[in-house]
C-alpha positions in Angstrom: -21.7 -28.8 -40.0 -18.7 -29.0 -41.1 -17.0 -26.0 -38.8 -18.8 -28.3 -36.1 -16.6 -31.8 -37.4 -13.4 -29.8 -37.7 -13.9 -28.4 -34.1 -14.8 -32.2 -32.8 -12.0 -33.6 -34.6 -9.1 -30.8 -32.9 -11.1 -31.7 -29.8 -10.2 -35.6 -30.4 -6.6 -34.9 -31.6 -5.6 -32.4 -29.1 -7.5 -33.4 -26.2 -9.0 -30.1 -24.8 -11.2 -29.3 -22.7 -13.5 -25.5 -22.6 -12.9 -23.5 -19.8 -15.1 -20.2 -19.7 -13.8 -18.0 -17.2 -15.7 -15.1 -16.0 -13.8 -11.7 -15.8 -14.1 -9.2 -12.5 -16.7 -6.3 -13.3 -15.8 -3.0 -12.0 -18.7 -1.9 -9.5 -17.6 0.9 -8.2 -14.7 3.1 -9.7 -16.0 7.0 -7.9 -16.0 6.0 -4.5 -12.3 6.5 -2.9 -11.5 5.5 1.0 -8.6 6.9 2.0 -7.8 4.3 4.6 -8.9 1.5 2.7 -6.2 2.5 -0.5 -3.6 3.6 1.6 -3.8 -0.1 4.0 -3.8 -1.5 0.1 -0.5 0.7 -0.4 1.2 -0.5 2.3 0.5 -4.2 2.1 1.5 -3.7 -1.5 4.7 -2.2 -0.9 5.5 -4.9 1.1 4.9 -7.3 -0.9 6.8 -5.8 -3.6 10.4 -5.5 -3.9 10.8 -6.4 -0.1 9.1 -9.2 -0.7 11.3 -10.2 -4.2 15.0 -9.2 -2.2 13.9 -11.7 0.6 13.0 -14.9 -1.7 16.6 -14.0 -3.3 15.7 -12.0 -6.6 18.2 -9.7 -8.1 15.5 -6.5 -9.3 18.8 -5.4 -11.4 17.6 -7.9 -13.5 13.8 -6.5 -14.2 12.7 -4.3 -16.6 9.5 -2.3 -16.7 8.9 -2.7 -20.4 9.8 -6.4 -20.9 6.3 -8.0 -19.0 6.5 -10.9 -16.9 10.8 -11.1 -17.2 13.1 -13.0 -15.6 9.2 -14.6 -14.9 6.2 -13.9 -13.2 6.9 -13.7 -9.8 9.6 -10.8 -10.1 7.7 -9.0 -12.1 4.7 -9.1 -10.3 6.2 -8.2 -7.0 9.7 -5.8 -8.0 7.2 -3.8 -10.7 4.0 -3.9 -10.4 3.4 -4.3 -6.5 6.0 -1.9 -6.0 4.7 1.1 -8.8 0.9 0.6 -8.0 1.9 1.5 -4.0 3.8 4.0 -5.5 1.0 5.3 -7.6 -1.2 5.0 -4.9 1.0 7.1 -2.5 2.0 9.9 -5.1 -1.8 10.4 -6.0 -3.3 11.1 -2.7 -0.6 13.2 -1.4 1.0 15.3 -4.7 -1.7 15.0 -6.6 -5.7 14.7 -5.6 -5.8 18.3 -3.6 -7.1 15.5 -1.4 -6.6 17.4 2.3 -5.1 19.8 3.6 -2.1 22.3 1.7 1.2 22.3 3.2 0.8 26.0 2.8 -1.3 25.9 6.2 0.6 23.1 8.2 2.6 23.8 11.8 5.7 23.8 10.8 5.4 26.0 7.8 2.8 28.3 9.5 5.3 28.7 12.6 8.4 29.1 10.4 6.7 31.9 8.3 5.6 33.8 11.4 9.5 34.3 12.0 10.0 36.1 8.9 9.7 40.3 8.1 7.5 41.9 6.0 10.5 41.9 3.3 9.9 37.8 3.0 6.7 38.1 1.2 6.9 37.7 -2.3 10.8 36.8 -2.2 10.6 33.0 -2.9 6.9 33.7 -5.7 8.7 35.7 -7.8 7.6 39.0 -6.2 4.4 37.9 -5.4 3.7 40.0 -2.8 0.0 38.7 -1.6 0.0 39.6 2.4 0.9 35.8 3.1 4.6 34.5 4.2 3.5 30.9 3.7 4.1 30.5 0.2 7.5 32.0 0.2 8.2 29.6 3.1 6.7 26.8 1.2 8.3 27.8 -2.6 11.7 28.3 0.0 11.5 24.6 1.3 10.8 22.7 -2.2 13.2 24.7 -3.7 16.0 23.5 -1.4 14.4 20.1 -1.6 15.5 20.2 -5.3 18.5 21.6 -4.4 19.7 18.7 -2.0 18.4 16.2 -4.9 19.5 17.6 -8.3 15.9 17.6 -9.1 13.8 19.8 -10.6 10.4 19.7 -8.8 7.1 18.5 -10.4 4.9 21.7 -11.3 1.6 22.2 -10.1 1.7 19.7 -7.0 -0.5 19.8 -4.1 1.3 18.3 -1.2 -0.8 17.6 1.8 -0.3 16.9 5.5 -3.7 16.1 6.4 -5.8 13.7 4.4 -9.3 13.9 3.9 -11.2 10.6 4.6 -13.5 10.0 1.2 -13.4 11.9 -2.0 -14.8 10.7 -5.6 -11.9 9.8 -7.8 -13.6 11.3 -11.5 -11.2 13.5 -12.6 -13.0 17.1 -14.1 -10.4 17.0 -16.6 -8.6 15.0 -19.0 -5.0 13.7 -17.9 -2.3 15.4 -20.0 0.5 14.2 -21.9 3.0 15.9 -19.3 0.8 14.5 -16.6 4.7 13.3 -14.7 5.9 16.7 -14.2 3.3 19.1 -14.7 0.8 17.6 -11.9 -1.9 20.2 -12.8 -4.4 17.7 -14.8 -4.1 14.7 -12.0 -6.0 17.0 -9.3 -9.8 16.2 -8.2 -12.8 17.9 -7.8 -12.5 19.7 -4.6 -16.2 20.1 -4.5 -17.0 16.0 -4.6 -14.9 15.4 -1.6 -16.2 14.7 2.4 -13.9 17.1 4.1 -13.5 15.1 7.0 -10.3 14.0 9.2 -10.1 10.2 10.0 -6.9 8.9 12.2 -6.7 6.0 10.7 -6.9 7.6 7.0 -4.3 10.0 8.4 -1.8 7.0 9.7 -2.2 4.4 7.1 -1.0 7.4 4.8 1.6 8.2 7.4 3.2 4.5 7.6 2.8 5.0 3.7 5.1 8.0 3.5 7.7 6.1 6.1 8.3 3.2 3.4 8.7 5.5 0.4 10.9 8.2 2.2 12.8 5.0 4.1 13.3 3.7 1.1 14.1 6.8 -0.9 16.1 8.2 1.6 18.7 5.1 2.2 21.5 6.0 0.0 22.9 8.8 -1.5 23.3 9.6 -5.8 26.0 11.5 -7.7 25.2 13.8 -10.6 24.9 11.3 -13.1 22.0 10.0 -10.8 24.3 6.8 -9.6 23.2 5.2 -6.3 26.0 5.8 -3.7 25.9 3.4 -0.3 26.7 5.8 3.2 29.1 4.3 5.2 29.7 6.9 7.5 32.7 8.9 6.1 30.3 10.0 3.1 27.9 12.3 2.9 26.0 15.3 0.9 27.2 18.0 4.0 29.8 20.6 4.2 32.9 19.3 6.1 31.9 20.2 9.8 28.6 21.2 9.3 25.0 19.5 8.4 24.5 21.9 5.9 24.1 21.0 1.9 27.3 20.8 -0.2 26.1 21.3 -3.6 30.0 20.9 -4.8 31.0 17.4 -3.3 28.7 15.6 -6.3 26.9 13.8 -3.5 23.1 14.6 -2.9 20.3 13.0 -1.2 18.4 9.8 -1.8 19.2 6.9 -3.8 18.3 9.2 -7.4 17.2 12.5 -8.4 13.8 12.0 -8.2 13.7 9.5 -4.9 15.8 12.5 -3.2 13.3 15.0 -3.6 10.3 12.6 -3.2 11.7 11.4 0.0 12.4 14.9 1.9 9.1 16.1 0.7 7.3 13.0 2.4 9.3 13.1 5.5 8.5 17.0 5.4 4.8 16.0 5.1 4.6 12.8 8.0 6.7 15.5 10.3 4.1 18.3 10.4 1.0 15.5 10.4 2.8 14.4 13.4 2.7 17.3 14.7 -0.6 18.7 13.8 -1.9 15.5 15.5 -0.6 16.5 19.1 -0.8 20.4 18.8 -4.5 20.4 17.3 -6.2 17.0 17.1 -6.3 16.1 20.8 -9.5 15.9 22.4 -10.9 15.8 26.1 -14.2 14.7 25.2 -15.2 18.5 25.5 -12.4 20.5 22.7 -9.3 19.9 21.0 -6.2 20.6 21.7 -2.5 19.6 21.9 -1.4 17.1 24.0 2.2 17.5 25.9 4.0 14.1 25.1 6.6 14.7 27.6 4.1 14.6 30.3 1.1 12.9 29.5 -0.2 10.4 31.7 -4.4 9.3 30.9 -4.7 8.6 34.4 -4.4 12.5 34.8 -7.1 13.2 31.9 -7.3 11.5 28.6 -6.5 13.0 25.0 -7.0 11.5 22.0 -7.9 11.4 18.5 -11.5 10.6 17.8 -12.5 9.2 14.6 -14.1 12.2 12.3 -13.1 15.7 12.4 -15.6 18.1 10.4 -13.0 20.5 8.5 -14.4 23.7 7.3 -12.4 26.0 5.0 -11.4 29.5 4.2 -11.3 30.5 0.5 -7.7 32.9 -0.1 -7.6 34.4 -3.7 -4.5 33.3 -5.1 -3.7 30.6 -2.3 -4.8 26.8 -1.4 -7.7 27.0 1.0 -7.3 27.1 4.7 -8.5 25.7 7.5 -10.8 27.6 9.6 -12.2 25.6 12.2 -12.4 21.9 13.2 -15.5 20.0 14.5 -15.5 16.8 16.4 -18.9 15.1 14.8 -18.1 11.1 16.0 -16.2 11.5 19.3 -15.5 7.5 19.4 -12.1 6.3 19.5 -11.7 4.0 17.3 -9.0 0.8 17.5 -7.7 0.8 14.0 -7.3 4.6 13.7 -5.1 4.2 16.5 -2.9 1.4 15.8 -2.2 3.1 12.2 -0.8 5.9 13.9 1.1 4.2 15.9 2.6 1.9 13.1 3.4 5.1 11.3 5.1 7.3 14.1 7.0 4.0 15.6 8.7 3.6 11.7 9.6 6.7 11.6 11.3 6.9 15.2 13.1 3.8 14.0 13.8 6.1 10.8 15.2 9.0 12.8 16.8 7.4 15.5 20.4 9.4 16.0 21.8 6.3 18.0 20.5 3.8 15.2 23.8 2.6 13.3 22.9 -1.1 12.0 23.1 -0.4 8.7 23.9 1.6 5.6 20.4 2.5 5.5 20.8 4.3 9.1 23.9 5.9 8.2 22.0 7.7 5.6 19.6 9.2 7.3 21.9 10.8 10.2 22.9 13.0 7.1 19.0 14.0 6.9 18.3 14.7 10.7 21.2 16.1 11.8 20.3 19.9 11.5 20.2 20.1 7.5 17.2 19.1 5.9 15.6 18.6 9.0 16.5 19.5 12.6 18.4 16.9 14.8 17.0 15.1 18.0 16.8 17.5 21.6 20.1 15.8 22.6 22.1 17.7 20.0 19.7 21.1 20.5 18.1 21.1 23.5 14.7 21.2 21.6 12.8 18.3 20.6 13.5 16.9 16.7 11.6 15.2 14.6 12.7 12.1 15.8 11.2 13.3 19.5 8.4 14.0 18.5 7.6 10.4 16.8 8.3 9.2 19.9 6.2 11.0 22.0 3.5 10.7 19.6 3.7 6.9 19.6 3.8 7.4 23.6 0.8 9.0 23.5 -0.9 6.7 20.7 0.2 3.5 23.3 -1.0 4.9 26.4 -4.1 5.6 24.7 -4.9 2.3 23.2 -4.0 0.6 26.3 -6.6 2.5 28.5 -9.6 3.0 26.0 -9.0 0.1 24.1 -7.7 -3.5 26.2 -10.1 -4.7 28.7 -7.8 -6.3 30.8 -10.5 -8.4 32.7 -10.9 -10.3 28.8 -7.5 -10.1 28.1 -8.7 -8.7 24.5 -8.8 -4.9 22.6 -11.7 -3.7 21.8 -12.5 -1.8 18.3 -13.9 1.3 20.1 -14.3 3.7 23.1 -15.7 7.2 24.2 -15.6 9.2 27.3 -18.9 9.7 29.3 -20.0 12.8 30.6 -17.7 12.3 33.9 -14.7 11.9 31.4 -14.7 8.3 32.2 -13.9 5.4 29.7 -16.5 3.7 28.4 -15.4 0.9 26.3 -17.3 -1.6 23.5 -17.4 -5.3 23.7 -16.5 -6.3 20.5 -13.5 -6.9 18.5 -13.1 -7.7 14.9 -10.5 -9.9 13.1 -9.0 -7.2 11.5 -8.5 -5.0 14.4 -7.3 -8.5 16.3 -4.7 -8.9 14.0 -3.2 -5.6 13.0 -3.0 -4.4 16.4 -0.6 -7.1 17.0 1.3 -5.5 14.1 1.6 -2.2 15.7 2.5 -3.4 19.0 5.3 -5.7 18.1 6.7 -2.7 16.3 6.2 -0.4 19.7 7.9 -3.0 21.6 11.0 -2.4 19.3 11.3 1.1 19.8 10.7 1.4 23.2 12.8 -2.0 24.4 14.2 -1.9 27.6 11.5 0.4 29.0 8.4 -0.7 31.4 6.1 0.2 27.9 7.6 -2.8 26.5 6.4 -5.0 29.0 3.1 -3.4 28.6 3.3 -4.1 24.6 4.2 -7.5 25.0 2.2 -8.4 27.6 -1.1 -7.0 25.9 0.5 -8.8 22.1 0.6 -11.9 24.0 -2.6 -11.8 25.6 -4.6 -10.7 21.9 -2.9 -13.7 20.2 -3.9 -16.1 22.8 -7.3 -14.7 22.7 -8.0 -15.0 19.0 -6.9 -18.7 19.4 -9.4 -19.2 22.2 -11.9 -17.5 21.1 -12.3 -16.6 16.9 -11.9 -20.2 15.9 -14.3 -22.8 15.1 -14.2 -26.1 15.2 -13.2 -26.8 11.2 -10.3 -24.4 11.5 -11.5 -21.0 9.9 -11.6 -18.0 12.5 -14.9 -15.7 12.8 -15.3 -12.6 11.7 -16.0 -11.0 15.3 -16.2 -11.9 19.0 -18.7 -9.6 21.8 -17.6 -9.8 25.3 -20.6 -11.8 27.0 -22.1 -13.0 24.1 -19.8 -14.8 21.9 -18.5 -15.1 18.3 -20.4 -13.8 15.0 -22.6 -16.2 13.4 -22.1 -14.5 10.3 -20.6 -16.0 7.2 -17.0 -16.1 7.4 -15.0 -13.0 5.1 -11.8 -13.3 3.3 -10.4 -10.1 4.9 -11.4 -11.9 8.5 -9.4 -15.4 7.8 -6.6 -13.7 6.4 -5.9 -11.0 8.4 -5.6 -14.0 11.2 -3.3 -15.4 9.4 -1.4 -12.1 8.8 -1.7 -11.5 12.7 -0.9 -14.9 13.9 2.8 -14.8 11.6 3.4 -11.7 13.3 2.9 -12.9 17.3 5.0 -16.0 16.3 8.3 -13.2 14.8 7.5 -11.4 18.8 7.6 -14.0 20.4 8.8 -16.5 19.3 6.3 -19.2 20.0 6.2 -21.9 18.0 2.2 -22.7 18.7 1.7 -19.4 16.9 3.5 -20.6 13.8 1.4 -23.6 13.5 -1.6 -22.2 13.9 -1.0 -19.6 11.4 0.1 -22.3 9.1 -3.2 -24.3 9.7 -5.1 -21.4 9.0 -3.5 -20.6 5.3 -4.5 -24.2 4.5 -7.9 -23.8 5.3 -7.7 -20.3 3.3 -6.6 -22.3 0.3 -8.9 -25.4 1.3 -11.9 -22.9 1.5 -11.1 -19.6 -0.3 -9.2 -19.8 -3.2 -10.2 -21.8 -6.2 -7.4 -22.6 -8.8 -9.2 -22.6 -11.9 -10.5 -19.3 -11.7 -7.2 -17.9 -10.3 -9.5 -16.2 -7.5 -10.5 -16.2 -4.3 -13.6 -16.2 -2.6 -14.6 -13.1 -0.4 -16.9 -15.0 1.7 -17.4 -18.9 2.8 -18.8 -20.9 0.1 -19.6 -17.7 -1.9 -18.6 -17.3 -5.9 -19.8 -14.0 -6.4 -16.5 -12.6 -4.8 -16.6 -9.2 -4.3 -13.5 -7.3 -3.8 -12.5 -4.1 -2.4 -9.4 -2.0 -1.5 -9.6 -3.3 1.9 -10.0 -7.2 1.9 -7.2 -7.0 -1.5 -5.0 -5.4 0.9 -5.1 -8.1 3.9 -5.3 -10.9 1.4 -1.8 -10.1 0.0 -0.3 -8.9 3.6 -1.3 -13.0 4.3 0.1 -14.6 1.2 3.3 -12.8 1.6 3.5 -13.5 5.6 2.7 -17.3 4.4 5.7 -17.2 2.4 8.3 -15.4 4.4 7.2 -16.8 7.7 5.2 -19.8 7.2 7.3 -21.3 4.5 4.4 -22.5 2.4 5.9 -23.1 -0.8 2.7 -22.6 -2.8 1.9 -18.8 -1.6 4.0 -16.4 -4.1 2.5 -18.6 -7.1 -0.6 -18.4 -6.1 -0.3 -14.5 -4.8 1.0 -14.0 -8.7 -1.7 -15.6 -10.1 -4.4 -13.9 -8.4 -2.7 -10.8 -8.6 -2.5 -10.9 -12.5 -6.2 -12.1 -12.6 -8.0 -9.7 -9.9 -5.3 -6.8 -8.4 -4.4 -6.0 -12.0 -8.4 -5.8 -12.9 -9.2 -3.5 -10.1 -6.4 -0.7 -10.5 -7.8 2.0 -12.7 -5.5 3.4 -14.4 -0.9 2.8 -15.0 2.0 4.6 -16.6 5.5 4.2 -17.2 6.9 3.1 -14.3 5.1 -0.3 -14.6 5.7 -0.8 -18.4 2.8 1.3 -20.1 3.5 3.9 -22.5 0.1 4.1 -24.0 -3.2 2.1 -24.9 -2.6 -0.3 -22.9 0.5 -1.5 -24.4 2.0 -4.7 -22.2 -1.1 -6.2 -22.6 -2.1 -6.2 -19.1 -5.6 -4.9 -19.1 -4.4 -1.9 -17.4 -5.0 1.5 -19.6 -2.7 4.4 -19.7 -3.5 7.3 -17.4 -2.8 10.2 -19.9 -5.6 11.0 -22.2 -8.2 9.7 -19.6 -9.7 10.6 -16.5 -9.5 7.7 -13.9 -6.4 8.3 -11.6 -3.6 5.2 -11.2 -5.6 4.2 -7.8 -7.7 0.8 -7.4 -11.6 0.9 -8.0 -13.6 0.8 -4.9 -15.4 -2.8 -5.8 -15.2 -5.2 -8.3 -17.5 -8.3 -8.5 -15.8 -11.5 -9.9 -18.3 -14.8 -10.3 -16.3 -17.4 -10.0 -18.7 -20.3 -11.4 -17.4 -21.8 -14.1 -18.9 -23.8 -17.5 -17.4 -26.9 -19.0 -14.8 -29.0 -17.5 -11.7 -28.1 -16.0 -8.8 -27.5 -17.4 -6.8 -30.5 -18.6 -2.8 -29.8 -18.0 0.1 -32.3 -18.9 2.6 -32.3 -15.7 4.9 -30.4 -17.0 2.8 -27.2 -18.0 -0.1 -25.5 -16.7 -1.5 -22.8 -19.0 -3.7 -19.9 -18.0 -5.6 -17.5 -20.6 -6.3 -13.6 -19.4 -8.5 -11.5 -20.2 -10.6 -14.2 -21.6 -12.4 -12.7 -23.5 -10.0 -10.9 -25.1 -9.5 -8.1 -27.4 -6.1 -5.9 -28.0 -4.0 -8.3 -26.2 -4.0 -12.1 -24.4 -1.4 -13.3 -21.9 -0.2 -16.5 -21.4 1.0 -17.8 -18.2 2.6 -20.6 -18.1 4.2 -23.3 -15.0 6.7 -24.8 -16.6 8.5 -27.4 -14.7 11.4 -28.1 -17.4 13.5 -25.5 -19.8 13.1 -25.5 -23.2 11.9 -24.4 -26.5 8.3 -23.4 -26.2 5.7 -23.3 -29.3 2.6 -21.2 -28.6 -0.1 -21.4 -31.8 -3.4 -20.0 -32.1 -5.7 -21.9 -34.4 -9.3 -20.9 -36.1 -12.1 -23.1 -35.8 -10.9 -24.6 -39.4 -7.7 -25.6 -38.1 -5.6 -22.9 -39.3 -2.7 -21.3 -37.5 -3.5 -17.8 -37.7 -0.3 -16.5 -35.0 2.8 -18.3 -33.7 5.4 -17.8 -31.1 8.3 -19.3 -30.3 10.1 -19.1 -27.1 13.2 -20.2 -25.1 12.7 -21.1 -21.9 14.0 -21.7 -18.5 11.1 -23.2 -16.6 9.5 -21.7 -13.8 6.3 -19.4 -14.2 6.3 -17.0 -17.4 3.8 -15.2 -18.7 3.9 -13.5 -22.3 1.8 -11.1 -23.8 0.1 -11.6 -27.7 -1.0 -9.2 -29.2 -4.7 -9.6 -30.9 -4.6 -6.8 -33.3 -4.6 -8.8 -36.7 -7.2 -11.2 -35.2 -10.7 -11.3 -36.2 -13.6 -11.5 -33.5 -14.4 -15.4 -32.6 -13.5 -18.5 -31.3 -9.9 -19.6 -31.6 -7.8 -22.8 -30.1 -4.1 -21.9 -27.9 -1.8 -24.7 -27.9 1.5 -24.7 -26.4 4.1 -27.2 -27.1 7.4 -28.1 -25.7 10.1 -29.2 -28.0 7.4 -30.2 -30.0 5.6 -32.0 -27.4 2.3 -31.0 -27.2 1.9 -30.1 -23.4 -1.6 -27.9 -23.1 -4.5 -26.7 -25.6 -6.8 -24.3 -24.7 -10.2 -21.8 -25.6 -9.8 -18.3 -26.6 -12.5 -15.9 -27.1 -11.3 -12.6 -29.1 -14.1 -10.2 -28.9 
């Protein structure tokens, strides 16, 4: 009874109200979809330190282990968006084993074939095994290294071909060296579905282009200092592309961004061109495709949606592969626009004539012979960069004749060839593939401007965004999930991925084209996506109309942020990054199994996050496959004075809480936990600047119960709320 008074009268005094707010359950953390994570990646990456630079933040100023400073937003975007795409990127490709060895890829395979019988065993350390490829492979990381002033990870299993679905439980326990001895972080080869997906293959692809873009942009010295090109610098002899290793300038911005970024571009350069030389089908076998000549009219090629991969076992060596099987011939809309968004960044990245920035200037040094071969201009044969842009010549032509129904004026999410090699095209399109192939098209209309394939790009971007206006929105201003030729829009409940990848599409017709009726309507749909979706209390959105049992995946995580960020930068809506950090902190952060360093862990969870470490587990740093969040609440809301509103994660809480805080005025902040007696058990004191903060407490000398968080501002009480530590 008299625990019961004491609780009424802090209730009386401090005026708070109970807010019990659920926490996202992890549903599925085996299942991983290679497209699905690598979309996430790339939406992530773009809402990271991108995203920061263009609202203004100096990222000089962050640091990995000091959470949540300057405040919330940098944080959020310059670490933790950027690191998890990281993470995401460097786990599929270095370390899963999930595809197919760059032992066995084109450019490897065709190099090795050059060599004598004395090459074998001359870069393995006298391995002599039969097999040129791992000389040829140990030859090209080594110079990799070389041109960086890195030493490369051990144990790494760089792929060029991803696999489509794998399980994610590693057989092993991470170890403590897990950064540069990669040997622990690999899968089990035997749990994965050894199938080829385009779109896997090309979200993975555009993936690559951002790291190595980024990673490739400047230049470093030996004490690992960034060094800006401008055209006069550079890491090659004097009159000649080859590596200096004496003029104390090497590739990439650091050591380890060097030799990440070669090795990436190495990898997106022979899945480009395993893609045209193997992957190409005719509705009967595969094949290559010749970009120089290709016309569909003539006979169609392309790359249909799951290829069967079956594989040779060499003692000693990765496995090979021995044979490909087409076993769903469709072509499918989204495979093909993620290829094409992949191979148009990386022309852009390689273009020889390309001189708008330092950026630019820094890779010439990479394609001009030395690491990688310059454009047919220079040699006579095609380049890298030629053969990104007859790749994404191909890709277009493609999407334009099995995918737009020009009668409709629409895409359509998928096609096959009949038996008289004849198009056959679907009647439906989704609001995902609605909006993203807008994406890719507005990016293939830069690359190819001043050429009759722009006109074709921009005609067909023009015609899908007038179309989704027309015909995916309803009369209250959300957009459906689907629309069938001849029969209308879906009747089923409206998605979160569906509204906001609208949104995301709509932002990028208005930067094409410039139309301002595409700005507005992009703007009216993010407020209905906060009018409908998101509901502040529980820092979460909804994943389907009028649903709180939201339920989140890889895939609707990765449009949502693509639209909050697009709603910012585009749309101008002041309210998007705060609300992108708060959701990100309560549901992106729960979903991603596992961290490290390079986002402020160093073990047991130690910034408080909710995040654990990935040494001494077994979940690699990717995002679980689905996590349910019920986003019913108990009690009454939250009461906030004006000048503070105070958020509580995880609540309950164990090891650590944090504290996020909107504070609208600077000062000295007073956070104090109380017992159910009325005694302070912790405080903190903190100088302030305003703005959004969020600080981590640690729980450890806390007993399990229920304990009372009030914050006040130069001793102004300004917000009190419930903490469960469990």
């Amino acid at each position: 009874m008299k625990k019961l008074f004491t609780i009424l009268i802090m209730a009386t005094l401090f005026s708070f109200s109970l807010q019990l707010k659920a926490q996202l359950v992890i549903q599925d953390d085996s299942t991983y979809s290679t497209l699905s994570e690598m979309l996430l990646a790339n939406e992530l990456f773009e809402s990271g330190e991108p995203f920061a630079e263009e609202l203004g933040y100096n990222l000089d100023d962050l640091d990995p282990m000091v959470l949540n400073s300057p405040d919330s937003f940098s944080y959020t975007a310059g670490i933790e968006n950027y690191e998890y795409s990281r993470y995401l990127l460097g786990t599929l490709t270095g370390r899963s084993g999930m595809g197919l060895h760059m032992m066995w890829s084109p450019i490897v395979m065709e190099k090795a074939a050059m060599q004598d019988s004395t090459f074998d065993g001359m870069f393995t350390g006298g391995m002599v095994n039969g097999y040129n490829e791992d000389d040829m492979l140990m030859m090209m990381i080594a110079n990799f290294g070389m041109n960086a002033n890195q030493t490369p990870p051990a144990n790494a299993f760089p792929q060029f071909a991803d696999f489509a679905f794998g399980n994610n439980n590693l057989p092993q326990t991470v170890a403590a060296d897990f950064q540069m001895d990669i040997g622990s972080t690999r899968w089990d080869r035997s749990k994965m579905d050894m199938t080829l997906n385009p779109g896997a293959m090309g979200q993975s692809m555009w993936k690559q282009y951002f790291w190595a873009q980024d990673m490739l942009g400047s230049f470093h010295d030996e004490n690992d200092e960034g060094i800006d090109a401008d055209g006069t610098n550079s890491p090659d002899s004097v009159g000649s592309p080859n590596f200096d290793p004496s003029n104390n300038i090497f590739y990439g911005g650091n050591n380890l961004d060097g030799y990440i970024g070669q090795v990436l571009t190495a990898v997106a350069i022979n899945k480009a061109k395993f893609l045209i030389s193997q992957l190409a089908y005719d509705g009967t076998n595969l094949g290559m495709v010749d970009p120089a000549t290709y016309d569909p009219a003539n006979g169609i090629k392309y790359f249909p949606t799951k290829i069967a991969v079956t594989e040779s076992m060499i003692s000693g060596l990765p496995p090979q592969a021995s044979s490909f099987d087409v076993v769903d011939e469709t072509s499918q809309l989204f495979d093909q626009l993620s290829l094409l968004l992949a191979t148009s960044n990386f022309k852009n990245m390689m273009n020889p004539n390309d001189n708008s920035d330092a950026a630019h200037l820094a890779y010439h040094e990479a394609f001009d012979g030395y690491p990688f071969p310059a454009d047919m201009s220079v040699t006579g044969m095609p380049g890298p960069f030629d053969l990104m842009m007859g790749a994404s010549k191909v890709l277009f032509l493609n999407i334009m004749a099995m995918h737009f129904n020009s009668t409709e004026s629409t895409f359509v999410d998928e096609s096959t060839l009949n038996a008289s090699s004849q198009v056959e095209m679907g009647s439906t399109i989704k609001a995902e593939n609605a909006a993203y192939i807008i994406l890719s098209l507005a990016k293939f209309s830069e690359e190819f401007a001043g050429t009759p394939l722009q006109t074709m790009a921009d005609n067909a971007l023009s015609a899908q965004a007038s179309f989704i206006l027309n015909n995916f929105k309803d009369a209250s201003g959300g957009y459906y999930n689907s629309y069938t030729i001849g029969t209308g829009a879906a009747t089923s409940t409206k998605t979160l991925a569906a509204n906001t990848a609208i949104i995301r599409g709509l932002y990028a017709a208005y930067m094409a084209t410039n139309d301002a009726n595409y700005l507005t309507e992009a703007n009216d749909a993010y407020n209905f996506l906060i009018n409908n979706y998101y509901v502040p209390e529980a820092m979460a959105f909804r994943t389907s109309l009028g649903d709180n049992s939201a339920v989140y995946n890889p895939w609707n995580l990765a449009i949502l942020s693509g639209a909050l960020r697009e709603a910012k930068l585009t749309g101008n809506q002041t309210d998007a990054e705060l609300i992108y950090t708060r959701v990100f902190k309560k549901v992106y952060n729960a979903m991603i199994l596992a961290e490290a360093e390079q986002s402020g862990e160093t073990g047991s969870d130690s910034d408080g996050d909710g995040v654990p470490y990935i040494a001494g587990g077994q979940k690699p740093y990717v995002y679980a496959n689905e996590g349910l969040l019920e986003i019913t609440t108990s009690g009454v809301s939250i009461i906030n004075n004006n000048n503070i509103e105070l958020n509580l994660y995880p609540n309950p809480a164990s090891d650590f809480v944090s504290l996020e805080m909107n504070l609208q005025d600077a000062g000295t902040v007073q956070i104090s936990i109380y017992d159910i007696t009325g005694k302070i058990v912790t405080t903190k004191h903190i100088n302030s600047f305003g703005g959004l903060q969020t600080y981590p407490i640690s729980l450890s000398s806390i007993s399990q119960g229920s304990y009372i968080v009030r914050v006040s501002i130069n001793n102004e009480i300004k917000s009190i709320k419930q903490l469960i530590v469990k």
